[in-house]
N, C-alpha and C positions, 0 to 999 in steps of 0.2 A: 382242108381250106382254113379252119379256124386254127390248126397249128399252124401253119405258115404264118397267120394272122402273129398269132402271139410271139413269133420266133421275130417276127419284122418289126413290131412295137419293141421286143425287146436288147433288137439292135437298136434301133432307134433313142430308148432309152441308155443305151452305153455309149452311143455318141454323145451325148445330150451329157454327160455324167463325165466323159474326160475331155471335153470342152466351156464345162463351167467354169473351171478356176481360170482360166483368161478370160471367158467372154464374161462371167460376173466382176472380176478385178476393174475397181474405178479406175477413170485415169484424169491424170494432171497435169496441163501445160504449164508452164510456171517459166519464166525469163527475169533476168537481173543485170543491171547497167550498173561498170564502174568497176573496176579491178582494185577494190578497198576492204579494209576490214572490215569497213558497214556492212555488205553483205556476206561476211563467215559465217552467221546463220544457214545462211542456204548452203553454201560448205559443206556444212555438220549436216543437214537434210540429206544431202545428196553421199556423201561420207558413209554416213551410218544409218542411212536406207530407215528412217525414221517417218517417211510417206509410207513405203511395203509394208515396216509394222501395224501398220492398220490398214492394209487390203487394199492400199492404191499403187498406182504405176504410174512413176512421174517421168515429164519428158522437161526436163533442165535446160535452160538456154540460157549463154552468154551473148549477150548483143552489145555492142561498144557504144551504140547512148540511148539515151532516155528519149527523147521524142521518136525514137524507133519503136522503144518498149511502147511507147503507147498507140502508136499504130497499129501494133499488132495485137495489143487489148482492144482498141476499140472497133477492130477487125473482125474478134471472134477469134482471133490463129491462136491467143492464150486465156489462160484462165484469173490468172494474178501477174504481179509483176513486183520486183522489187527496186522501187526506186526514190524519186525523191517528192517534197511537195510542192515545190517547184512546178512537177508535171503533173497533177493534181491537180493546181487551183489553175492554172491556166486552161486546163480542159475540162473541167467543171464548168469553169467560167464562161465557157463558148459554146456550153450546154449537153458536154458529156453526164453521164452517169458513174463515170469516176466516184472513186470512196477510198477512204483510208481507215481497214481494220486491223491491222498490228503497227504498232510506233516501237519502231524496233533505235534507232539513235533520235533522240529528243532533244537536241543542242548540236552546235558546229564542236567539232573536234579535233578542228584547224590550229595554224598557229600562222602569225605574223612570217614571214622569212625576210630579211633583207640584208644588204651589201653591210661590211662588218663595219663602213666606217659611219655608219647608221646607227647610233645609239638610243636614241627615245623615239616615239611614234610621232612628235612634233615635226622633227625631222623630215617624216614624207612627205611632207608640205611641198609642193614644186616638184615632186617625184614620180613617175611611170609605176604602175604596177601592174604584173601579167599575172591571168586568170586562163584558165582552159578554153571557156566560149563567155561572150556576153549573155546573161540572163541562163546562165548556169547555177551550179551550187557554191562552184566556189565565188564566182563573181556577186554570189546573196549574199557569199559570210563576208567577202571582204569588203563589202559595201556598209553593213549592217555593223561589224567591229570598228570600221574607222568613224561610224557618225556618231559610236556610243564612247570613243576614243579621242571626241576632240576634233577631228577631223571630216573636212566635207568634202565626199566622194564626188561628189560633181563637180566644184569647183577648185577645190584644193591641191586637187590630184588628179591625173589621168590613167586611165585603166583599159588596158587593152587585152584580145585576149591572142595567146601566144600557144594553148594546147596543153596536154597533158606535163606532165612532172618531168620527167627527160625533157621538154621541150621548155617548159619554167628554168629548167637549172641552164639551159642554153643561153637562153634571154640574158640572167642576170650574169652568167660569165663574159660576156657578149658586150655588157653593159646597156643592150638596148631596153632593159627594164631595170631598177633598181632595190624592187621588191614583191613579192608573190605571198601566196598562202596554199599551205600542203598541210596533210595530217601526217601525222606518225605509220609507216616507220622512215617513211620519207625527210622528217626532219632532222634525224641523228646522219644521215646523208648529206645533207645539206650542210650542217657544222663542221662534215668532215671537208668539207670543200669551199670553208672558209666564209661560209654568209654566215648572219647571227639569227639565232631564235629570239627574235625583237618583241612580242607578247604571244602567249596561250590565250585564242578566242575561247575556248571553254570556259575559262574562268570571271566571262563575263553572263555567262547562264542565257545568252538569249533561248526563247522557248522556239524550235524551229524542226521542223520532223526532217531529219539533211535526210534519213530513209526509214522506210515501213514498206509495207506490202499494201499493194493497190488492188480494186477489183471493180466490177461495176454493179449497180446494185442491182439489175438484172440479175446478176450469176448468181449472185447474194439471195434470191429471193427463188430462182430456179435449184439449185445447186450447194443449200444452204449447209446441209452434210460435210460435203466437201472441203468446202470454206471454213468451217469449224475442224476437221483433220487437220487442214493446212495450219491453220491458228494453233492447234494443239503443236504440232511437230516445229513452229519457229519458237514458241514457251520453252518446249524440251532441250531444242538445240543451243538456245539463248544460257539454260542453265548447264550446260554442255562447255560451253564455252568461259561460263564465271567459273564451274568445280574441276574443270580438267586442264591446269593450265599448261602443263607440255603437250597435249594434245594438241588444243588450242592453236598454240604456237608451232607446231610442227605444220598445223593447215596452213595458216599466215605464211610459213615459209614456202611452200608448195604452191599457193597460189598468186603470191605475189610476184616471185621469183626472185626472194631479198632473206640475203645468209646471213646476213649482218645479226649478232645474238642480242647487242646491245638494243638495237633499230625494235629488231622483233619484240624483244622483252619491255619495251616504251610504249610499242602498240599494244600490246595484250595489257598491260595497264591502263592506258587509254579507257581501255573500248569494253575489257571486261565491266570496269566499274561503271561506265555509262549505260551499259546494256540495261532496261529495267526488268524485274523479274516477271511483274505485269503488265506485259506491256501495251495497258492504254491506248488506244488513238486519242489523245484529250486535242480538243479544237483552239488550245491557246497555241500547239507550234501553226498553226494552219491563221488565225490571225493575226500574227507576225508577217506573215507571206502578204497574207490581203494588206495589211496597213500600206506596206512599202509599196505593191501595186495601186492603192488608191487612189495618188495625185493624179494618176493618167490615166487610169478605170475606173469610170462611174459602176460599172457592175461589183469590183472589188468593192468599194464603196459600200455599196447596202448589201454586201451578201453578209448570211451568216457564216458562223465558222464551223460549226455544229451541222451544216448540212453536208459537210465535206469529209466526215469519221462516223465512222459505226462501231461503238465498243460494245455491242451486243455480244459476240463470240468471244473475245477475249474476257466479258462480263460470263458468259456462261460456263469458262474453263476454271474461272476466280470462284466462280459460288459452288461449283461442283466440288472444290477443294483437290484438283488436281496439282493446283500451284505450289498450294501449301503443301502438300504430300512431297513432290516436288525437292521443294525444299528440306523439307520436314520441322516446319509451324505452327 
C-alpha cells in the first residue's frame, strides 16, 4: 500500500516536473498600431525572441488602429500596447487607467509633402491637406507644424482626412488635396513621383510621444515583473536597432514592404537617431497633447501631465546600470 503510495506521488511528481517549463513560462499580450518604423522595436522583440530570453511567451498583435488597441487594453484581451499619445490622453481623460511607460519616439518624424509648384509653407494658405483620420497622429503633427510655421490650421487651410500613404499620394495626384505629411521611407517615394519635401517637422522639436508603450496602472501595480521585462527588452531592441544597422534595415524592408535602398536608408537615419537610449516617459510630449486639447476640454485644462507616464521601470533599468552596460558607459 505505501508503495503504490510512493510510486503514485512519484508519478505525480514527474508530471508536475515536465509540465513546469510551460505552466511556470509567463505570458504576454502585447499589440501595436501603424505599419511604421515607430514601432521596429517590437520588430526586434518579436525577431530576436528578446521576451523568451527572459522566460516569457509573448502573443504579438498587429491591429490596423489605435482606438482598437485600446479597447482591447481596456478590455483585459492585452497587456501593453504600442501606440500613440494621442490614445492615452484622450482615455485617461475619460477616466481610463491608461499610463505611458516607455517613450520610445519623443517628436513628429513627419515631413511637410506638397505638389511641386509649392515652394514655401506660406503657400498653403487656401490649400486642402490630407491626413489619415481627423484626431489622428498625423492630423496632431500637421496641425501643430503649420501653427508653429506661420500658419493657421483652422483657418488658413483645410484638412481633410483621406487614409493611409497610398491613399495620401492618391489625393495629391488627383489634385483633390495639394499637400499631406508622411514620415520616411515614405518620402523619398514621394519625390520620386514628383511632389516636393516642403519642410522636416522634426526640426522644429515639438515634444510629443507620436509612440511609447501603453499599459494600465492596474497591470502596473498587479503584474509589475512583467512590465519591467517588457521595459527591459524595448531598451534592448531600441539599442538593436541604433548598433545593427543592416539588420535594422533589413526588418524596415520586411515589414514595411519598401525595397527602395535610398527610402530605407532615410528611415533608418530618421529613427535610429531619434530613438532615445533611455527612454523616459517625461510628461512634457504628453502636455503638448493636453494644451492643444485644452480650448475645448476643460479636463485637458487642469489635468496634470505627470499623471499620464510612469518612468519608474525605465528609472529602475537606468539605476541598475543595464543601459550603460548596454551601451558600454
Amino acid at each position: 500500500m505505501v508503495k503504490r503510495s510512493v510510486v503514485t506521488i512519484l508519478s505525480f511528481v514527474s508530471i508536475l516536473a515536465w509540465l513546469s517549463p510551460a505552466t511556470a513560462q509567463e505570458r504576454l499580450r502585447l499589440a501595436w498600431a501603424g505599419f511604421s518604423p515607430t514601432n521596429s522595436p517590437i520588430w526586434v522583440i518579436e525577431d530576436r525572441k528578446l521576451m523568451q530570453k527572459q522566460g516569457v511567451t509573448p502573443e504579438i498583435i498587429a491591429i490596423n488602429a489605435s482606438p482598437t488597441v485600446l479597447q482591447a487594453l481596456l478590455a483585459n484581451e492585452i497587456d501593453a500596447a504600442s501606440i500613440s499619445v494621442t490614445t492615452l490622453t484622450s482615455s485617461r481623460l475619460q477616466g481610463a487607467d491608461t499610463v505611458l511607460i516607455v517613450g520610445v519616439v519623443p517628436t513628429f518624424v513627419d515631413h511637410i509633402i506638397s505638389l511641386a509648384s509649392i515652394t514655401k509653407v506660406e503657400q498653403l494658405k487656401g490649400k486642402i491637406g490630407g491626413v489619415n483620420r481627423l484626431g489622428s497622429t498625423s492630423d496632431l503633427g500637421l496641425r501643430l507644424a503649420l501653427r508653429k510655421l506661420g500658419v493657421d490650421p483652422e483657418n488658413d487651410v483645410k484638412i481633410i482626412p483621406v487614409g493611409g500613404n497610398p491613399e495620401r499620394f492618391a489625393a495629391l495626384s488627383k489634385g483633390l488635396t495639394q499637400f499631406t505629411i508622411m514620415p520616411e521611407p515614405f518620402l523619398t517615394q514621394a519625390e520620386r513621383l514628383g511632389f516636393r519635401n516642403l519642410y522636416n517637422v522634426s526640426e522644429l522639436n515639438i515634444p510629443f510621444w507620436w509612440n511609447g508603450i501603453l499599459t494600465r496602472d492596474s497591470i502596473i501595480k498587479n503584474q509589475r515583473p512583467l512590465m519591467l521585462k517588457l521595459a527591459r527588452a524595448m531598451v534592448e531592441a531600441i539599442h538593436i536597432i541604433k548598433t545593427e544597422k543592416d539588420y535594422a534595415i533589413r526588418l524596415f524592408k520586411k515589414n514595411l514592404g519598401v525595397s527602395d535602398p535610398e527610402g530605407l536608408e532615410r528611415a533608418y537615419k530618421d529613427y535610429s537617431n531619434i530613438f532615445p537610449e533611455a527612454p523616459y516617459p517625461t510628461p512634457d510630449g504628453v502636455k503638448t497633447m493636453l494644451d492643444d486639447l485644452a480650448p475645448k476640454n476643460p479636463k485637458a485644462r487642469s489635468a496634470d501631465p505627470k499623471a499620464f507616464v510612469d518612468p519608474s521601470l525605465i528609472h529602475e533599468l537606468d539605476s541598475s546600470g543595464f543601459i550603460k552596460q548596454l551601451y558600454r558607459k
